[in-house]
N, C-alpha and C positions, 0 to 999 in steps of 0.2 A: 379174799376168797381162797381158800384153800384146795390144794392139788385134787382131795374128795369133791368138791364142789365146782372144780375146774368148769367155765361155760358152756352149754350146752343144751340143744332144746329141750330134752326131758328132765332135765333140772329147773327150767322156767316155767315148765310148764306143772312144775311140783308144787312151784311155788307159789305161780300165781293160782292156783285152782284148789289144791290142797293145804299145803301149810296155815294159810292164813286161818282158814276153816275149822283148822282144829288146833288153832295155837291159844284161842281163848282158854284162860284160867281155871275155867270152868271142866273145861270139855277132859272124860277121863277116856286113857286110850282105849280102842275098839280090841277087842274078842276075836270076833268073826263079821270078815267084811265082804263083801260083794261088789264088787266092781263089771257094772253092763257096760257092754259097749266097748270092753279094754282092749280091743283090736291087737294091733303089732307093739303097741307103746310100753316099754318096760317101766314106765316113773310111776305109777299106781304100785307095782310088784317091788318095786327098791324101796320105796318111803313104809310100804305095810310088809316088808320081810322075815318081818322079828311077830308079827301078831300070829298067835295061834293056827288061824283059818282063815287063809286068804282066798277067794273066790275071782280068777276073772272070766267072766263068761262075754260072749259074742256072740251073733249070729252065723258068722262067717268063722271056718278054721282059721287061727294065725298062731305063730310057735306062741307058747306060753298055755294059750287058751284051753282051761281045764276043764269047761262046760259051754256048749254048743246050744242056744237055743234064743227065741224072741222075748225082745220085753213087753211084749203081752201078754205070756206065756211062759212062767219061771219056774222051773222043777223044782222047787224048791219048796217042804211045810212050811204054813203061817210063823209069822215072827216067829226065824229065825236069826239074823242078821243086827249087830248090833249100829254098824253103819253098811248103808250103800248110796256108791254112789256110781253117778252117769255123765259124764265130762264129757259132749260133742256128740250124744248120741239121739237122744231125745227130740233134738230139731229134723230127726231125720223119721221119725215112727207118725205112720198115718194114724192107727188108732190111738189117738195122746191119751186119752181120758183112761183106755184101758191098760195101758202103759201107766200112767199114775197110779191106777188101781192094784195094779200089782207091787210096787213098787212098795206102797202102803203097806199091802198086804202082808210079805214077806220080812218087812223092818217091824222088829222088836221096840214093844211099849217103851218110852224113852229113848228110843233108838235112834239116829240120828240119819240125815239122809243131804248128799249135796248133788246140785245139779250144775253143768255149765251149759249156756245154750247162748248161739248168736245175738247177736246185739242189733236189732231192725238200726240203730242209730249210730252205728259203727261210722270211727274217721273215714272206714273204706267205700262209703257209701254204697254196703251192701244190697242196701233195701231198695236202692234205686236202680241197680244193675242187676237186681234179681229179673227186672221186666226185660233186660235183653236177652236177645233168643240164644246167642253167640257166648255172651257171661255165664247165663243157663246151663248150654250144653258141656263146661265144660266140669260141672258139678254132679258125678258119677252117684247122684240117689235119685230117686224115685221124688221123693219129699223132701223141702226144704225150708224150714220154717225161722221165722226171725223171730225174736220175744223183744218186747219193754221193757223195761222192770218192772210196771205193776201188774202186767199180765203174769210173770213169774212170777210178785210175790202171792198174789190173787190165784193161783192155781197152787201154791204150796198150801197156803191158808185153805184152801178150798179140799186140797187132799189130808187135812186134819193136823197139818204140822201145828205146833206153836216154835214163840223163841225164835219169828223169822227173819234172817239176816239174807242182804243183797246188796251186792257190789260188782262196779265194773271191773274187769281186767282185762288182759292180755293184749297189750296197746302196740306189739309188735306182731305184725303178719308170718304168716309161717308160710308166704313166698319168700321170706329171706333164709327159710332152707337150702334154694335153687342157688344162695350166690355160692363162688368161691367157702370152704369150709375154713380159712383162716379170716377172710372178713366176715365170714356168721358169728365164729368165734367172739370177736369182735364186738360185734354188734349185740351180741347178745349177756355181754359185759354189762351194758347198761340196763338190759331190761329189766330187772327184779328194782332194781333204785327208777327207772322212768314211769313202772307201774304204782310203784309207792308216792311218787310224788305224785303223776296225774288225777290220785285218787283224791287229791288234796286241792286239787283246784278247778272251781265252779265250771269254768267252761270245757276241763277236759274230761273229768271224772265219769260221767255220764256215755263215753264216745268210744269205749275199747270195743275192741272185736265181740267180746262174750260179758254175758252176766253171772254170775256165781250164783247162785241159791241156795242155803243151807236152813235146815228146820230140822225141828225133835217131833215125833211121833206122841201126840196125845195121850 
């Protein structure tokens, strides 16, 4: 790992959510991207700094954020956008269906679209501690939704994508932010190699924190 790549959470988080996504053979690089939901996190703004037109928009102001508005609600004309995507936000929007509507809307024919959203079946046994009142309160949204994978892939399918890909990742928790920042360091040494192998074996692949979702616009 090189001094550019030195460990770090928004380098893990590049990789497991983005890289993979568009490192198929296939996939030619994006134009004009749109990034919902890009809150404070610069690893969307580093890995797209070199494309054209980088969009990160939010509900909420945070430094970076060039457009202010909901994902139900995108200022933005029909396909325009050759990728957009939404990494952690989508679990949090009460109206999904219109949030996927848009989302559609706005992604250019063949345009490509990824999503990350909780994982109901997370090592952390999220889905089980969603039901206590004390786990609950101490998750600052409104709305908090887990997916499956086949609810993912069944809602991409369903918002017209084809070409649909789904994978687990991000098998480390981002409470190990909270520890000391040379054993995060550390620890987060292994996560790009511990997310690559869990994806390779039957009992863990299925169990990371988030699901990826990736499709092409019909």
């Amino acid at each position: 790992m090189s001094k550019a790549q030195a460990p770090s959470w928004d380098n893990y988080l590049r990789a497991v959510f983005l890289e993979k996504a568009l490192s198929h053979r296939s996939e030619r690089l994006p134009r004009v991207v749109l990034d919902i939901g890009s809150g404070s996190s610069s690893f969307s703004r580093e890995m797209f700094a070199a494309v054209p037109s980088f969009i990160p928009a939010d509900i909420s102001l945070h430094s970076g954020i060039r457009v202010r508005c909901s994902m139900t609600d995108l200022p933005f004309r029909s396909e325009i956008f050759d990728l957009v995507i939404s990494l952690r936000a989508l679990q949090h929007v009460v109206r999904e269906t219109d949030a996927l509507r848009e989302v559609l809307r706005v992604t250019h024919r063949r345009g490509r679209v990824i999503f990350g959203v909780a994982n109901r079946h997370s090592w952390t046994l999220s889905g089980g501690r969603l039901q206590n009142p004390r786990w609950r309160r101490k998750i600052p949204y409104k709305m908090y939704r887990l997916y499956s994978r086949r609810e993912l892939e069944t809602k991409l399918r369903g918002m017209g994508c084809t070409e649909v890909r789904i994978w687990c990742a991000f098998f480390l928790p981002e409470a190990i932010n909270r520890l000391p920042p040379t054993l995060t360091r550390l620890i987060l040494r292994v996560g790009i190699p511990l997310d690559r192998f869990a994806s390779h074996v039957p009992l863990l692949r299925s169990v990371g924190t988030h699901w990826v979702g990736f499709g092409v616009k019909s």
